[in-house]
MMTF fields as JSON, N, C-alpha, C and O atoms, coordinates in Angstrom:
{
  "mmtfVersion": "1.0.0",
  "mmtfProducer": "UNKNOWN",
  "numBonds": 403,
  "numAtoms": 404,
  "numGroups": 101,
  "numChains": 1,
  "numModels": 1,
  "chainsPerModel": [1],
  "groupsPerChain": [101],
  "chainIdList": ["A"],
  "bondAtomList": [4, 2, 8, 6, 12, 10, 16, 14, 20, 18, 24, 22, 28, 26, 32, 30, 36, 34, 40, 38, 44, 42, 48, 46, 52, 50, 56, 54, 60, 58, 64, 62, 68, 66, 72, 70, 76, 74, 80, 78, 84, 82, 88, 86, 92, 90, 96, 94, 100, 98, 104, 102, 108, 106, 112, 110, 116, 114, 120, 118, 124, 122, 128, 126, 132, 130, 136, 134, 140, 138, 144, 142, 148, 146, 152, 150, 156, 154, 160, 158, 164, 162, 168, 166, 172, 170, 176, 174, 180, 178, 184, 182, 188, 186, 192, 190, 196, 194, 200, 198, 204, 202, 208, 206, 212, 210, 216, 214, 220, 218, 224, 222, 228, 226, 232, 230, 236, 234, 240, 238, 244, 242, 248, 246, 252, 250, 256, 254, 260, 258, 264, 262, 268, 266, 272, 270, 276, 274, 280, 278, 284, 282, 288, 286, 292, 290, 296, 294, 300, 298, 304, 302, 308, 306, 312, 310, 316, 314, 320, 318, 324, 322, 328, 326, 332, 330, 336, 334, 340, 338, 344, 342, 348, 346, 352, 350, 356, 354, 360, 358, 364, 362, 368, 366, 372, 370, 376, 374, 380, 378, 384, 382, 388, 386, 392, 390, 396, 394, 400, 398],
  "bondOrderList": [1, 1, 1, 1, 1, 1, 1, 1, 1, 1, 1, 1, 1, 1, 1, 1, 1, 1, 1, 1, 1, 1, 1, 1, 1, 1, 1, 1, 1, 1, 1, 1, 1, 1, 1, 1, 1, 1, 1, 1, 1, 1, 1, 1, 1, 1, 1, 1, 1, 1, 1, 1, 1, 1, 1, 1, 1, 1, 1, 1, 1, 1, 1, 1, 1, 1, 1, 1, 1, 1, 1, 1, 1, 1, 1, 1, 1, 1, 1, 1, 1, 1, 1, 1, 1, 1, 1, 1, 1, 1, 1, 1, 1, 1, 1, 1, 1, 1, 1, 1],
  "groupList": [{"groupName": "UNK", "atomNameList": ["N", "CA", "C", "O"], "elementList": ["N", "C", "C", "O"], "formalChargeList": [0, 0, 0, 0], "bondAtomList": [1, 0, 2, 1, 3, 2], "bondOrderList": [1, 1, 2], "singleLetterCode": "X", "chemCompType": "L-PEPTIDE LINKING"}],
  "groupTypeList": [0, 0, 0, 0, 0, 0, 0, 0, 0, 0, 0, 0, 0, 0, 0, 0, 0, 0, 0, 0, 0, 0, 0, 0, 0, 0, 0, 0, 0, 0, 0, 0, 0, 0, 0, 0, 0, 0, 0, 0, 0, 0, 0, 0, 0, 0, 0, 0, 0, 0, 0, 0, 0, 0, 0, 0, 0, 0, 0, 0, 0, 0, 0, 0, 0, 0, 0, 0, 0, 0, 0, 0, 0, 0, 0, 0, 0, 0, 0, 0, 0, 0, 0, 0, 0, 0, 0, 0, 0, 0, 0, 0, 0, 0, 0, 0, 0, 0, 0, 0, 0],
  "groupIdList": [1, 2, 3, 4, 5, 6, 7, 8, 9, 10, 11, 12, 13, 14, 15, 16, 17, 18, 19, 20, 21, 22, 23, 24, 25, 26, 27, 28, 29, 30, 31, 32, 33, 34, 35, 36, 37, 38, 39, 40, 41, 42, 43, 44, 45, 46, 47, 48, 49, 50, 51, 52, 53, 54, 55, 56, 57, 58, 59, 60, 61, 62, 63, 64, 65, 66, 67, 68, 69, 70, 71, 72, 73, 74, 75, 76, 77, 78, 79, 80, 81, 82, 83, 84, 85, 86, 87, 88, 89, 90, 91, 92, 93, 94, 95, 96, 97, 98, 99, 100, 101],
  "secStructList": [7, 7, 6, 6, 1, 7, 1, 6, 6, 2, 2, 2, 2, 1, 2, 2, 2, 2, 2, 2, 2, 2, 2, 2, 2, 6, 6, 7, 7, 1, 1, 1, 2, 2, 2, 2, 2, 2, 2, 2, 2, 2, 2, 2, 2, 2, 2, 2, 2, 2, 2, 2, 2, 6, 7, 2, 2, 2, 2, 2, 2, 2, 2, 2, 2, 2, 2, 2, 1, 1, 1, 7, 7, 2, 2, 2, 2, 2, 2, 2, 2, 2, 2, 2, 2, 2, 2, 2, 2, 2, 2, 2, 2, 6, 7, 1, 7, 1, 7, 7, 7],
  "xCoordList": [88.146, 89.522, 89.549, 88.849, 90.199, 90.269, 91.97, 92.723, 92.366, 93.882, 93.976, 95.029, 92.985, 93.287, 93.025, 93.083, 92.691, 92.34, 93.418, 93.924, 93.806, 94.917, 94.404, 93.567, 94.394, 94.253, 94.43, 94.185, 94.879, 94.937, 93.534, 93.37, 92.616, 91.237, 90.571, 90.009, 91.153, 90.689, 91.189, 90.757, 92.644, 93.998, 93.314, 94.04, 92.736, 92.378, 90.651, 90.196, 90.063, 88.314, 88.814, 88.263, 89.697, 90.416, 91.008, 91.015, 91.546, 92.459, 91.379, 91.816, 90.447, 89.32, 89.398, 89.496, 89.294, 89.689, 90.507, 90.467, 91.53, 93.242, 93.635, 94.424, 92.862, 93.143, 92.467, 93.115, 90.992, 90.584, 91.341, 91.754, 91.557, 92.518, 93.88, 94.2, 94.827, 95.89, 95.227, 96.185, 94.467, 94.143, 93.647, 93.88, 93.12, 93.074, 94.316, 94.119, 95.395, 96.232, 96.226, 95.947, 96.562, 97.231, 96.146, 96.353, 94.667, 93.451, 93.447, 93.137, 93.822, 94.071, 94.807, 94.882, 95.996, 97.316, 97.23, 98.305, 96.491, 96.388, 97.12, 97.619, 97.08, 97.871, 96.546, 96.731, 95.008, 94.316, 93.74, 94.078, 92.694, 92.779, 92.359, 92.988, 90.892, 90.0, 90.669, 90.342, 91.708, 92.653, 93.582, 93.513, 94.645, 95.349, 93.976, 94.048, 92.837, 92.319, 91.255, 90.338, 91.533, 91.211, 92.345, 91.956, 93.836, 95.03, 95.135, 95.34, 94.916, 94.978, 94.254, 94.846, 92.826, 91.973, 92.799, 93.339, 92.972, 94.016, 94.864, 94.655, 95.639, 97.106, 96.691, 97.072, 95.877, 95.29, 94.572, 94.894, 93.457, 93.326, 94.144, 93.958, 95.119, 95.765, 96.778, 97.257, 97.542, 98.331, 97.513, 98.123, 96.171, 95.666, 95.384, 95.491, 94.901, 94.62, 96.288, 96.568, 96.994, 98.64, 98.7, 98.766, 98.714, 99.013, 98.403, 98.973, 96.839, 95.933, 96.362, 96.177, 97.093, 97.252, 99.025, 99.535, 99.604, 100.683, 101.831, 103.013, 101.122, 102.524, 103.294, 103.298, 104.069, 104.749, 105.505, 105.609, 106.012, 106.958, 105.724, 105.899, 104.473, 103.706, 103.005, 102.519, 102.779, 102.047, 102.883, 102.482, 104.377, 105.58, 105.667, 106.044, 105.279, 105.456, 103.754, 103.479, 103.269, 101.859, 101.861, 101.41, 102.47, 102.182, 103.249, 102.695, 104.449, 105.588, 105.043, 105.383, 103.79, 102.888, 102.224, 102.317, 101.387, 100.485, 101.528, 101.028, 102.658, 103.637, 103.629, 103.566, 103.725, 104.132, 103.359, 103.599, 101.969, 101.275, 100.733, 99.972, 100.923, 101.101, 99.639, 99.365, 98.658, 97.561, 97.547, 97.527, 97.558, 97.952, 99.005, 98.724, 100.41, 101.069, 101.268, 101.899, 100.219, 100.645, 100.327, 101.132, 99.58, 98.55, 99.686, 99.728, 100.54, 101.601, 102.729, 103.049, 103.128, 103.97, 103.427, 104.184, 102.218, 101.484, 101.65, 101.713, 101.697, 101.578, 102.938, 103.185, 103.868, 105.1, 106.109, 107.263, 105.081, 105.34, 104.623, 105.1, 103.662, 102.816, 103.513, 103.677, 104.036, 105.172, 105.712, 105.587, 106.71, 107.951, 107.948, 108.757, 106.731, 106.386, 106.045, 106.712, 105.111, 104.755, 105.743, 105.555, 106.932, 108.307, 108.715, 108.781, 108.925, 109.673, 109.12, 109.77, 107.831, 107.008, 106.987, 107.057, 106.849, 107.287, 108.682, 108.873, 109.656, 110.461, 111.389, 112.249, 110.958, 110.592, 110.047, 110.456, 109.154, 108.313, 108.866, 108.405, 109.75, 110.054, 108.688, 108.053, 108.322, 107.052, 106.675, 107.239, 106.017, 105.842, 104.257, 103.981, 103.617, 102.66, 101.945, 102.47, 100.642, 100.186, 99.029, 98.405, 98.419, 97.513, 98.084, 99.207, 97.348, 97.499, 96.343, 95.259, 96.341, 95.301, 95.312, 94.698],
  "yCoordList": [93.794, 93.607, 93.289, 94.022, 92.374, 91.98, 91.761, 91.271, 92.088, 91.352, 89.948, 89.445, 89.173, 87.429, 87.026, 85.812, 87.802, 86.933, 87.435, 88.542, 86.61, 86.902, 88.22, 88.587, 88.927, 90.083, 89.761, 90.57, 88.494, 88.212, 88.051, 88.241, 87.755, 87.877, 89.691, 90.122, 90.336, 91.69, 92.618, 93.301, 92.021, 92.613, 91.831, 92.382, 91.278, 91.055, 91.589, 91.637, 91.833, 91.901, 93.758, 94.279, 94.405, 95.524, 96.023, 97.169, 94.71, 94.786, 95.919, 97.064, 95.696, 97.015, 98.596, 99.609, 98.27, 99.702, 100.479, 101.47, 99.58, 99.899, 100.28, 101.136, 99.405, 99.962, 101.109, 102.101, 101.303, 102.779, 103.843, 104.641, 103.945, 104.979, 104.953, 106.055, 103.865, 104.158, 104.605, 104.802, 104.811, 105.024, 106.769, 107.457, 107.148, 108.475, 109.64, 110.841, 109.114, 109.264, 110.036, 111.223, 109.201, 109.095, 109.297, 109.098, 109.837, 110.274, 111.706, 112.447, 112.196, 113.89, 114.422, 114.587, 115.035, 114.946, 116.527, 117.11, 117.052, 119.023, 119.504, 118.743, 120.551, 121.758, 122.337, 122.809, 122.331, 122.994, 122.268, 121.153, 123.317, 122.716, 121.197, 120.153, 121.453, 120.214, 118.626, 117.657, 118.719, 117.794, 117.561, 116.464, 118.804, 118.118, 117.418, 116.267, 118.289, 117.379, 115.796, 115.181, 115.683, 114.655, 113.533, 112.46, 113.81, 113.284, 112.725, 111.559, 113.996, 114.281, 113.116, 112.369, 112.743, 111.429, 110.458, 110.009, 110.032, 109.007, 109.066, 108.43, 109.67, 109.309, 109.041, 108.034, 109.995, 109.693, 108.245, 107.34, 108.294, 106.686, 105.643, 104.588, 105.809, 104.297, 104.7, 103.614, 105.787, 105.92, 104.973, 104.07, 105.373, 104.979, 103.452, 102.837, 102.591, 101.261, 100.649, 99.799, 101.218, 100.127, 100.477, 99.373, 101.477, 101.249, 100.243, 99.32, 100.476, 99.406, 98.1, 97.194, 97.776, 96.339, 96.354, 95.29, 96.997, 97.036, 97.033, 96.757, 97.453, 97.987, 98.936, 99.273, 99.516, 100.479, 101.338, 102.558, 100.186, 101.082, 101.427, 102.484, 100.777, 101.609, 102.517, 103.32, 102.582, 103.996, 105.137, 106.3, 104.672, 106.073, 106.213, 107.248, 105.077, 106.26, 106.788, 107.576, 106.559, 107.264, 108.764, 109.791, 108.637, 109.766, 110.658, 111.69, 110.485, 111.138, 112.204, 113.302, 110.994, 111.397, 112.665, 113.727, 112.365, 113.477, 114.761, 115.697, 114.67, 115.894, 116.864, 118.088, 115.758, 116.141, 116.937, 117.626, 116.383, 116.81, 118.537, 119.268, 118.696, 120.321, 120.47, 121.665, 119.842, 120.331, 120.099, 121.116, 118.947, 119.504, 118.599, 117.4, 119.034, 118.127, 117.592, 116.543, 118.887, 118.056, 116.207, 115.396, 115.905, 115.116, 113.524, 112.546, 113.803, 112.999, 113.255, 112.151, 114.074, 114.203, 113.414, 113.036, 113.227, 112.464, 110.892, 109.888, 110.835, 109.294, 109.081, 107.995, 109.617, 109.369, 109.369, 108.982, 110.012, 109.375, 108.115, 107.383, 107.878, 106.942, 105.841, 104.922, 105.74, 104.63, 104.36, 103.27, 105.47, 104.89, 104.454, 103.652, 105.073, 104.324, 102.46, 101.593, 102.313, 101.311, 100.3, 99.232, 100.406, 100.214, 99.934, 98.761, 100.742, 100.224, 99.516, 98.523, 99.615, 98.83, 97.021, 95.974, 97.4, 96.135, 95.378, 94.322, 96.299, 95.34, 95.382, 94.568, 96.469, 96.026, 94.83, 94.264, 94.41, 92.91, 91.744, 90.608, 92.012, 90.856, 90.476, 89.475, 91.403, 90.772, 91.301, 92.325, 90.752, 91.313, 92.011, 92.981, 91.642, 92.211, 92.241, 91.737, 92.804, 92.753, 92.52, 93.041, 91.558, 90.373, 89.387, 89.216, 88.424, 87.154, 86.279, 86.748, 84.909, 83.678, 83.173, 82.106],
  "zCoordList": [119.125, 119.523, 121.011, 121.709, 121.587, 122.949, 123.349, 122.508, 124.422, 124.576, 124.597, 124.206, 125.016, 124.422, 123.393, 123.199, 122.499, 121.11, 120.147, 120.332, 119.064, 117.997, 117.305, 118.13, 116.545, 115.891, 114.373, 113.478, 114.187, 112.437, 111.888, 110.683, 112.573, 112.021, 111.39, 110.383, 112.906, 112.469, 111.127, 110.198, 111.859, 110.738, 108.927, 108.1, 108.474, 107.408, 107.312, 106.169, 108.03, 108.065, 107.586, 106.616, 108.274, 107.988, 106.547, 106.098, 105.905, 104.975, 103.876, 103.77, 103.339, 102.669, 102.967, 102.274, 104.514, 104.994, 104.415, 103.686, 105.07, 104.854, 103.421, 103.021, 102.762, 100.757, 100.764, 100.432, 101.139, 100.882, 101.254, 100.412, 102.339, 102.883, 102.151, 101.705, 101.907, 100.828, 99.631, 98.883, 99.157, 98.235, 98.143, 97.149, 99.058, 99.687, 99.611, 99.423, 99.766, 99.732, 98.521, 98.357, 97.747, 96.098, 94.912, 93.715, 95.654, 94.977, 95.142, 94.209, 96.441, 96.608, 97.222, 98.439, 95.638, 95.688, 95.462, 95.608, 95.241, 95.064, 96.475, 97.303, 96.526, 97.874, 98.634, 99.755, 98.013, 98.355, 99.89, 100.287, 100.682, 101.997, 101.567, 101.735, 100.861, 100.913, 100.861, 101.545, 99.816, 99.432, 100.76, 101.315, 101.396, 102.401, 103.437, 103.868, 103.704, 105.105, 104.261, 104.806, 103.586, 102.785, 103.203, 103.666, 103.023, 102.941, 104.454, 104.791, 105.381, 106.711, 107.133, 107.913, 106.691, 107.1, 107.097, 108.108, 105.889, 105.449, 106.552, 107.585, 106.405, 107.244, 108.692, 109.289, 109.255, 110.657, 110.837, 111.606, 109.861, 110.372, 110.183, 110.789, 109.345, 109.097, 110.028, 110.358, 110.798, 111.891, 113.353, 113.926, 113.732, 114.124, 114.128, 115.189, 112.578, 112.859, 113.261, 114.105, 112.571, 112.346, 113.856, 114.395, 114.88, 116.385, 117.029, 117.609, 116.898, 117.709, 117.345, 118.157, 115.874, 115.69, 115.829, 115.478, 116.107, 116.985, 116.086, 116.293, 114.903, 114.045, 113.636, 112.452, 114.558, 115.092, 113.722, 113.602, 112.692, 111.883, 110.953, 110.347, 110.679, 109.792, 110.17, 109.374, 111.661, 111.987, 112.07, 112.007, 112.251, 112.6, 110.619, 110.07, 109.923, 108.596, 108.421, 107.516, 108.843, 108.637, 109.358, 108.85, 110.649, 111.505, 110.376, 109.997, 109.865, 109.153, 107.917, 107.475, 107.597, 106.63, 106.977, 106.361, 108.282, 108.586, 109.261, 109.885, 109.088, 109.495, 108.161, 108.047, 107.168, 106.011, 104.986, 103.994, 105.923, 104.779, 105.607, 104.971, 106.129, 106.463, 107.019, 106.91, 107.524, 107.754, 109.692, 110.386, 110.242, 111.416, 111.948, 111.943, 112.501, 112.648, 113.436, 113.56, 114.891, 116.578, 116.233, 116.691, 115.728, 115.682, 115.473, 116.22, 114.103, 113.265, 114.894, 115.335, 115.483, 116.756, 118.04, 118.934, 118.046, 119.105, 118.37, 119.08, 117.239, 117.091, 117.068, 117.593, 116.707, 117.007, 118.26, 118.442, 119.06, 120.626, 121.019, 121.886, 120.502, 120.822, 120.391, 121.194, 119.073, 118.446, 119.235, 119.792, 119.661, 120.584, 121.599, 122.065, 122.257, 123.165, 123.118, 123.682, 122.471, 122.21, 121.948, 122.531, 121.073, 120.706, 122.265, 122.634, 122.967, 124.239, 124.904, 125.232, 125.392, 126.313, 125.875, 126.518, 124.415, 124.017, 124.295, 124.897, 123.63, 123.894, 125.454, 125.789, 126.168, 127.977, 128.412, 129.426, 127.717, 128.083, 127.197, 127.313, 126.41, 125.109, 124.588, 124.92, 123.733, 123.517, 121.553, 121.169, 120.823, 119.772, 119.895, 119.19, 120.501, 120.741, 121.853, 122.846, 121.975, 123.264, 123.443, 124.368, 122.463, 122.31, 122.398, 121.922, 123.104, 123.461, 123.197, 123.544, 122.565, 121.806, 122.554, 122.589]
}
């Protein structure tokens, strides 16, 4: 990932990832720990990739996720500052993202 290069290359080399982890999700759906910090992965990394590629409303429902899912929530509260942030800085600059081709 670089700030001059487009990100639609990564954003698809990703797209595998991104299914495993949805899929994580909706594979361990129990109450027990193993299952939430199973869930907890999931939601954390895909909170994580959707920021770096600057998509704000899917990491604020990912982080919503990792609130939800009861295992740790500072974590889902940090990405949801991190959203909003990101959200403003952007549209402070008029910008959709903050890569540039």
């Amino acid at each position: 990932m670089s700030a001059f290069k487009s990100i639609k290359v990564l954003e698809k080399n990703l797209g595998p990832v991104m299914s495993y982890f949805e899929e994580l999700k909706s594979k361990y759906k129990g109450s027990d720990k193993r299952d939430q910090k199973m869930r907890y992965s999931a939601y954390y990394n895909l909170a994580k990739l959707y920021y770096l590629l600057d998509r704000a409303d899917d990491a604020e429902r990912e982080a919503k996720g990792l609130i939800q899912n009861d295992y740790d929530k500072s974590d889902g509260e940090m990405f949801l500052r991190l959203t909003k942030t990101l959200r403003e800085d952007l549209t402070r600059q008029k910008m959709e993202t903050r890569h540039f081709e």
